[in-house]
C-alpha positions, 0 to 999 in steps of 0.5 A: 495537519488534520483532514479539512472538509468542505460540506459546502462545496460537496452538495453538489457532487452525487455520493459516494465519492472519495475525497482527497486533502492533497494537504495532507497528502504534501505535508507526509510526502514532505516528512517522508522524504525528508527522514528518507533523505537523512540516509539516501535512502530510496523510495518507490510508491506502492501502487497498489494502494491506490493508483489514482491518476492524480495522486500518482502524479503528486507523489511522482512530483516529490521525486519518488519511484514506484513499487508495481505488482502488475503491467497495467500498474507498471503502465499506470506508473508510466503514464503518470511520469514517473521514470523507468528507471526507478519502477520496481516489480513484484508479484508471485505471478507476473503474466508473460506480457507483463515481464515484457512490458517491464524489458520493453520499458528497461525498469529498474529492477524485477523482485522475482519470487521462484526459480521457475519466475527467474527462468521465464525472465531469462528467457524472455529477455533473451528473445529480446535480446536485452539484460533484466536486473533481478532481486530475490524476494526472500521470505524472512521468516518474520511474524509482522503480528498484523492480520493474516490475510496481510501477513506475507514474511513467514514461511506459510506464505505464498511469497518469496524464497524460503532461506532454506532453497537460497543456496539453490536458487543462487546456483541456478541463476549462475546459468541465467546468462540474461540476468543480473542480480543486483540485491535482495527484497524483502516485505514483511506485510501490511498495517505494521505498528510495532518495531520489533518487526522491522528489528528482526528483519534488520537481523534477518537481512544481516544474516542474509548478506553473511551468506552472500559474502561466503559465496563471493558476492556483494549485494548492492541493492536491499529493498526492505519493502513497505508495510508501515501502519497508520492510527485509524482511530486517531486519523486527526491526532496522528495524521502522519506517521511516526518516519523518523523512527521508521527509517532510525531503526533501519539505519541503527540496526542495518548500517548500509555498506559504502556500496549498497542502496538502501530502498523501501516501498511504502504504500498506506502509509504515504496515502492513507490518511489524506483520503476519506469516502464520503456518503450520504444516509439513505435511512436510519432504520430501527430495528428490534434490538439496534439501530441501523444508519443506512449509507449509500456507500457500501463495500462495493467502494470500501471493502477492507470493513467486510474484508479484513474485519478493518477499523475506519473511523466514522464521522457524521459531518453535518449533525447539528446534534449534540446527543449521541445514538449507538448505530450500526452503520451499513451499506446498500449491498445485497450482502450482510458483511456489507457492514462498516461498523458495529455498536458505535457511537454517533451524533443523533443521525438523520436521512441525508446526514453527509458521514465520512469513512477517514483513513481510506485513502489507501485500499480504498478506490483501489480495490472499489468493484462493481458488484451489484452493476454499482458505479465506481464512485468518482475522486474528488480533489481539495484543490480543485474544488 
């Protein structure tokens, strides 16, 4: 299940623009659940990786919830139908108005990351008179062996409780008489593609509960969190990614307790692969030691290149060529990390060749600016085309 892509019907359509296979998109939510399944295992979207009306709407329809790091992603989530009920929020920094908006709306749960986050909680809900179900992020201490800035389990982060102040914040959220802790959450980061990882984390968490069990408490709800890669290289090859031994490793080193729901938040992995940007070359520009393919997509729509030094496979989708031309391809943005790539490989490329960027259906249109006065590029649908 390959992303298809119908040149024809783009001629029409001003680039930039992100193209979305909801095909693609079916076909993964449709293993994802069905390996889930297997377990009863839980699962929230995380939004962060992209919010687009329409696709959040689609995977709603799949009957998972959401995983939400701010209020207008909790509103996002809301409006796309997804139930209260099942929306999870996280986040090292939830405004006032956002923890609100959460009591207001009776979401599920509140991952809270610090004592002084639980006692803003409390209070607020107390005005409210109402109950907030809370987990505590706990920091893990796991190294994902991804990139740093997507790096959010070791005890350097900004994220989560370290193990060392545990016992603390259990003493402290006795007296919390407005919450009611329901289990533990835990995220290792982001674009994780080894196992070992989630292996230490399955031990991790089991050390975790041992020290639950000696304070007379039962964790009932453990959030493993997301952070499951997807093969950027290869997005044609490996267009789904490998769910079956995600969840296998959970299961075979963390066997759940009658009482406990197991629950996890994937993002990238869940939209990644069904999006594309799609761009136009302004210009081929020869330079004195390279050759430039010049886009009119830049990092304004695809920042993750100039962000994270991140890899996108490019595709020229229209050159009849069969020669190949080392180029280096790069947008308009008055800024020289407005590279995509370097050095690479492509079929002899002309002014007005349509190019494709795979595998940016996640981080992609969520994280698109305005820098320059740019417009935010518009979304486009394989189904409705």
């Amino acid at each position: 299940m390959k992303q298809n892509f119908p040149i024809d019907k783009f001629k029409s359509l001003p680039t930039p623009f992100y193209y979305y296979d909801t095909d693609v998109l079916n076909h993964t939510l449709q293993a994802l659940t069905k390996e889930a399944d297997k377990y009863r295992y839980h699962i929230h979207y995380a939004v962060k990786a992209n919010a687009n009306p329409r696709l959040l709407s689609l995977i709603r329809a799949q009957g998972l919830g959401a995983d939400c790091v701010s209020g207008g992603e909790i509103q996002a989530a809301l409006d796309a139908g997804f139930p209260a009920n099942k929306i999870v929020f996280a986040g090292v920094g939830k405004a006032d108005w956002e923890i609100n908006l959460g009591l207001d709306q009776a979401i599920f749960c509140y991952n809270a990351e610090s004592i002084p986050e639980l006692e803003v909680i409390n209070d607020l809900a107390k005005k409210k008179g109402k109950e907030a179900q809370v987990a505590l992020r706990i920091n893990p201490e796991v190294d994902a062996h991804t990139h740093h800035h997507i790096t959010t389990g070791t005890k350097e982060d900004k994220f989560g409780i370290n193990r060392d102040q545990l016992e603390k914040v259990l003493d402290k959220l006795a007296t919390l008489e407005a919450l009611r802790l329901i289990g533990i959450h835990f995220h290792l980061g982001s674009q994780i593609t080894e196992w070992k990882p989630f292996q230490e984390l399955c031990n991790r968490a089991g050390e975790i509960q041992e020290l639950w069990a000696q304070r007379g408490l039962r964790i009932e709800h453990i959030n493993f969190g997301g952070g499951l890669g997807i093969d950027y290289e290869n997005p044609d090859q490996h267009p789904i990614p490998d769910f079956k031994t995600y969840f296998e490793v959970f299961h075979d080193l963390f066997p759940a307790a009658p009482y406990q729901q197991i629950h996890f938040e994937p993002g990238r992995s869940v939209v990644g692969q069904c999006g594309s940007l799609i761009s136009k070359v302004l210009y081929v520009k020869e330079g004195s030691f390279k050759n430039f393919v010049v886009l009119d997509a830049g990092f304004t729509e695809l920042i993750r290149p100039a962000l994270y030094g991140a890899y996108h496979r490019i595709d020229n989708l229209s050159s009849q060529a069969t020669e190949e031309e080392m180029y280096d391809v790069v947008g308009p943005i008055c800024e020289s990390s407005d590279c995509f790539a370097k050095a690479i490989r492509l079929n002899k490329t002309e002014r007005g060749d349509w190019i494709a960027l795979r595998s940016a259906g996640a981080y992609g249109e969520s994280m698109a600016s305005h820098y320059n006065c740019r417009k935010l590029p518009n979304a486009y649908f394989s189904d409705t085309l």
